[in-house]
Structure formats: C-alpha cells, structure tokens
Residue, then its C-alpha position, 0 to 999 in steps of 0.5 A: x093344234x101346235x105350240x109353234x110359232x105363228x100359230x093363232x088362238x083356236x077362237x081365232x079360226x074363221x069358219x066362212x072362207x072355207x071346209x076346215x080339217x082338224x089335225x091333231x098330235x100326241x103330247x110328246x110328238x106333237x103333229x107331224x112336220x108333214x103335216x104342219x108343212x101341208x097346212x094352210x094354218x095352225x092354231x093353238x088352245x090357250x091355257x092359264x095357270x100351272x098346264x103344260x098340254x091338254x091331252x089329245x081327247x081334251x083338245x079335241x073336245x075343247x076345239x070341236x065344242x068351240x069350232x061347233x059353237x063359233x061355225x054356226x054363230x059365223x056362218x048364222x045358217x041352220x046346219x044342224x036342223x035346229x030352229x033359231x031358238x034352239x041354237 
C-alpha cells in the first residue's frame, strides 16, 4: 500500500494476470524504497473525510477483505471449496 504518485485504488487490482503479494508499511515509514523500486505495481486505499492513514491491521484487513471478494468474483472459480451459493 503507498500515498505516491501513480499509484491505483486498491479496487482497482486486477487479480487474473497473475499471483500477487501484498507489501505493506507502518504509518511513519511507509514501505520501503526497496520495495516500491522492486514492485510491478502500488495501489492505495481511498479514504474520505478527516482520515490521515489507516493503521497497517486496518489496511490489511480492508485490502484482504476486498482482495478475497474481488479474486473470486474475477477469477469466477471455486478456490475456497464453496458451492456457488455460498460465494
């Protein structure tokens, strides 16, 4: 997750090209330069009204809660055992 520039919304992700890891930074560092140079992409969690950052439990949370959702609606397979109704 990072504020830089170039940077997409985290709905954005597109999770049938590829395996994807998911790199994130404290509140006052960020992720590393190291990182973000080695990345193939960054994204961002867009926030409204008066919210600096989320801390890095909340971003996790909010992007795996969106990653699992979006994943298996995109990639339209069963890759948790569930039937189609339980989806």
């Amino acid at each position: 997750s990072s504020l830089d520039h170039g940077t997409i919304p985290v709905s954005d992700i597109d999770y049938t090209e590829e395996k994807i890891a998911f790199v994130f930074g404290n509140e006052r560092q960020g992720v590393g330069e190291q990182f973000r140079s080695s990345a193939d992409g960054l994204f961002h969690i867009p926030q409204r009204g008066f919210v600096e950052s989320f801390n890095v439990s909340v971003a996790c949370a909010v992007t795996l809660a969106d990653a699992s959702t979006r994943a298996r609606m995109q990639l339209r397979q069963d890759v948790y055992g569930l039937a189609k109704h339980e989806m």
